[in-house]
N, C-alpha and C positions, 0 to 999 in steps of 0.2 A: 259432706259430699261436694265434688269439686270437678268441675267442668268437666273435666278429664276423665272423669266416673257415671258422669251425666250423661257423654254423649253416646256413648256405648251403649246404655240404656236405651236413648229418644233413637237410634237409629234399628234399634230390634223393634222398638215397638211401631215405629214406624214403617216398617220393612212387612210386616203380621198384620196391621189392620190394612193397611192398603195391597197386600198379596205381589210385593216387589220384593226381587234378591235382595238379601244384604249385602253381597259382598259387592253390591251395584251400588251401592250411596257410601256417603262420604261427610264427614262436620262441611267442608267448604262449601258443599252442593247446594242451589237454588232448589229449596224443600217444594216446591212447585213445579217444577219441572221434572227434578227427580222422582216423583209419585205420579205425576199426572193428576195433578188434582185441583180447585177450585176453592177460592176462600171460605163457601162451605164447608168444603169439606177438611179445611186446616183449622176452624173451628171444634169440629170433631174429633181432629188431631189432640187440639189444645185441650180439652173436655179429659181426653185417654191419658192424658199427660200430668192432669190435674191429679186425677185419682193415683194415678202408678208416682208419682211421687210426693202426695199427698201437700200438693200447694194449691193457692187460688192466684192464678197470674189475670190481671187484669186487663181485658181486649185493649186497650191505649197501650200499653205495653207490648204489644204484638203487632200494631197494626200493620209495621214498615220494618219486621223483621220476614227476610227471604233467606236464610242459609240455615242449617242444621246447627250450625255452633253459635249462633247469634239466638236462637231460640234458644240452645242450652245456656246461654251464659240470663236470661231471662230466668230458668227454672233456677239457676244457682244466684241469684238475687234473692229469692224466694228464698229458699232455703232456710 
């Protein structure tokens, strides 16, 4: 799986747990801004993230990503 497959993925499931358009977010988009949401609750993100594509990314590796495609290229480290 490859970034390109990834972020299609993190931005549906991002779009369903926080009750935001899709066709309103974007890979380049400050994931913070675009959901309206609080490092709690990007925790929760990361947790939903964990499960749907079955890795363990670890919170040092998150701490100082803010964009949609910077998280996916995280999950595709994983991988």
């Amino acid at each position: 799986m490859t970034r390109d497959t990834i972020v299609p993925k993190l931005l549906d499931l991002a779009a369903r747990k926080f009750d935001r358009p899709r066709d309103g977010l974007s890979a380049e988009q400050d994931l913070f801004d675009a959901l309206g949401i609080d490092s709690v609750d990007a925790m929760t993100l990361l947790t939903a993230l964990e499960t749907e594509f079955k890795v363990e990314i670890p919170d040092y590796e998150v701490q100082d990503v803010r964009t949609f495609i910077a998280l996916a290229e995280a999950i595709e480290r994983r991988l």
